[in-house]
C-alpha positions in Angstrom: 20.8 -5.8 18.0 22.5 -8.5 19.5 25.1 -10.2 17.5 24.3 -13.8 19.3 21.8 -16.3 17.4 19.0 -17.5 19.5 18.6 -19.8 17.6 20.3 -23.4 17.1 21.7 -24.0 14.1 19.1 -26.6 12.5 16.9 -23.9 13.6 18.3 -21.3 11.7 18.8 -23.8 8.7 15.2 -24.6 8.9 14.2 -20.9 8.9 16.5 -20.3 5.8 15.0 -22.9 4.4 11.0 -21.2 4.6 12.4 -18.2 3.5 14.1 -19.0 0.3 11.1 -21.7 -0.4 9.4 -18.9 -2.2 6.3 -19.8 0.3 5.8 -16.0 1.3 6.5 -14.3 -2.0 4.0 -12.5 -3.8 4.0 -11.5 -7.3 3.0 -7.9 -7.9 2.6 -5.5 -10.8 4.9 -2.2 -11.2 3.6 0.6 -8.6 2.2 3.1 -10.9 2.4 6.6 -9.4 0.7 8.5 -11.8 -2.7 5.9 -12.2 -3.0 6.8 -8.5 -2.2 10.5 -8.5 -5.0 11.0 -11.2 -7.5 8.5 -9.1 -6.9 10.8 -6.1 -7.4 13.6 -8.3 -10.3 12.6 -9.5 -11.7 12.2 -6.1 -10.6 15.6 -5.3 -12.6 16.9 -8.6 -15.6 15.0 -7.5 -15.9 15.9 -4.0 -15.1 19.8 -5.0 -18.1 19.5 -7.7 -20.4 17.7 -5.3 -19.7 20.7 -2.8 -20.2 23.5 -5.1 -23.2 21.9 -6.2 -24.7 22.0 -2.7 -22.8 25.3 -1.9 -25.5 26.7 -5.1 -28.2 24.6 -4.3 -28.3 25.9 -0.8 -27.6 29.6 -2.0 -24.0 30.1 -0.4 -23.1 30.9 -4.2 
């Protein structure tokens, strides 16, 4: 990348400016690994029952 700004300086100051404003910051919750490895887990369980149920029904089993 080019070490040259593009941009003038009041036009970098004014992009500093949005960017520290706080305008495009969200607040989020911790990312909890294990909530979503045991909700794709159960999705794994439930889609594994639902075909062994039609496996049986359908006399694979």
């Amino acid at each position: 990348m080019s070490e040259d700004n593009k941009l003038s300086p009041e036009d970098m100051a004014r992009v500093e400016k949005y960017l520290n404003s706080g305008f495009n910051r969200t607040e989020r919750k911790p990312f909890r690994g294990f909530i979503l490895l045991g909700g794709i887990w159960l999705v794994i369980a439930a889609l594994g029952w639902i075909s062994y149920e039609i496996g049986k029904q359908a006399g694979y089993l």
